[in-house]
N, C-alpha and C positions, 0 to 999 in steps of 0.2 A: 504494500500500500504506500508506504514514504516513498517518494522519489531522490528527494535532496533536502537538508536540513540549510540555513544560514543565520550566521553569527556576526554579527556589526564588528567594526574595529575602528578607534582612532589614531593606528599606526599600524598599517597597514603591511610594510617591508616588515618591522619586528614582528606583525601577524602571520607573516608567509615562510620566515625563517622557522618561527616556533614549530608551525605546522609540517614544513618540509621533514624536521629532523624528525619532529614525532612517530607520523604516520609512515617514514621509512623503518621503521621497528617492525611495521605488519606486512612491507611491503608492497605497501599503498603510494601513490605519486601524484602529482598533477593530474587533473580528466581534461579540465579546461582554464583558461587565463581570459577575463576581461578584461585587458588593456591592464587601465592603473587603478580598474574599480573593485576587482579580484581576484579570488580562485575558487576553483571546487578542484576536490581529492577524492579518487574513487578509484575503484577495479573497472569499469567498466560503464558504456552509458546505458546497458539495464541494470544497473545495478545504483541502491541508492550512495550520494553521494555528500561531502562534505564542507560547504561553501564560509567563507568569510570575504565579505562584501562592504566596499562603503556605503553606508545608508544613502539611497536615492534620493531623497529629501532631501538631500545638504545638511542635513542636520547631525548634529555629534552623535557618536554610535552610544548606546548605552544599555544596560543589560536588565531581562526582562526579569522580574520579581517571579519568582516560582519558575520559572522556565529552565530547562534543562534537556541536554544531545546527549542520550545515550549510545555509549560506542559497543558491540559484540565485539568480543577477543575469542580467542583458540581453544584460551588455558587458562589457567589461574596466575603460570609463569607469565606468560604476556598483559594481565592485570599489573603485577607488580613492576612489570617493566615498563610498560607506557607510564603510568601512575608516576614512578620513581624520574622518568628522564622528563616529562610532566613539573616536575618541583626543580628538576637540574637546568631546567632552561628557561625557569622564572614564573612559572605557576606556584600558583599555593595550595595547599591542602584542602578539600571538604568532607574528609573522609579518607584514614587508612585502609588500604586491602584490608578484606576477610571477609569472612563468611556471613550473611544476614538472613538468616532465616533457611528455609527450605530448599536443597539445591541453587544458591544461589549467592556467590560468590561478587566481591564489588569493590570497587575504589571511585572517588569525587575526588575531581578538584575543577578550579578557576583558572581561566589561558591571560591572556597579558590583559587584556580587558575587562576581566571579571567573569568573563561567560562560563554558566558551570556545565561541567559534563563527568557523565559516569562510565566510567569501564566494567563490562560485567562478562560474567558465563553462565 
């Protein structure tokens, strides 16, 4: 049913470094580049995908109350690993890996902007 999620940013280069390194962890890349307005990251274009975009508005990007991108991982290993290089390249924490309840394994954090996202299995 998702196609592509997106994420505002008001530094857009440090948005695309962050994401570059990240998503090379899964093996994920570039899908597409909007000039100097953004990117999406994905496997494929049926596949959904990962966008950080300057707000069309012109207006400052800023992050939605409750809102949150949840990412699928492999493994529990790959949790810890995004999560961990997540906090190494200037994210912060909303959540350490572990387990939460019933089959269902997870880490939160915040990218340079604040946008939260969770990594789960």
């Amino acid at each position: 049913m998702i196609g592509y999620v997106t994420v505002g940013s008001n530094n857009l280069p440090a948005a695309f470094a962050f994401y570059d390194e990240l998503f090379s962890l899964i093996g994920t890349g570039r899908l597409m580049e909007f000039g100097d307005n953004g990117v999406a990251w994905g496997s494929s274009m049926e596949a959904p995908s990962f966008c950080v975009l300057k707000p069309n508005d012109g207006k400052t990007a800023t992050v939605g109350n409750g809102a949150m991108v949840a990412l699928a991982m492999e493994s529990k290993e790959k949790v810890d690993e995004l999560h961990a290089k997540a906090l190494e390249l200037g994210g912060t924490t909303e959540g350490e890996p572990g387990d939460r309840g019933d089959n269902f394994y997870g880490a939160y954090f915040r990218d340079l902007d604040g946008n939260k996202l969770a990594l789960f299995l």
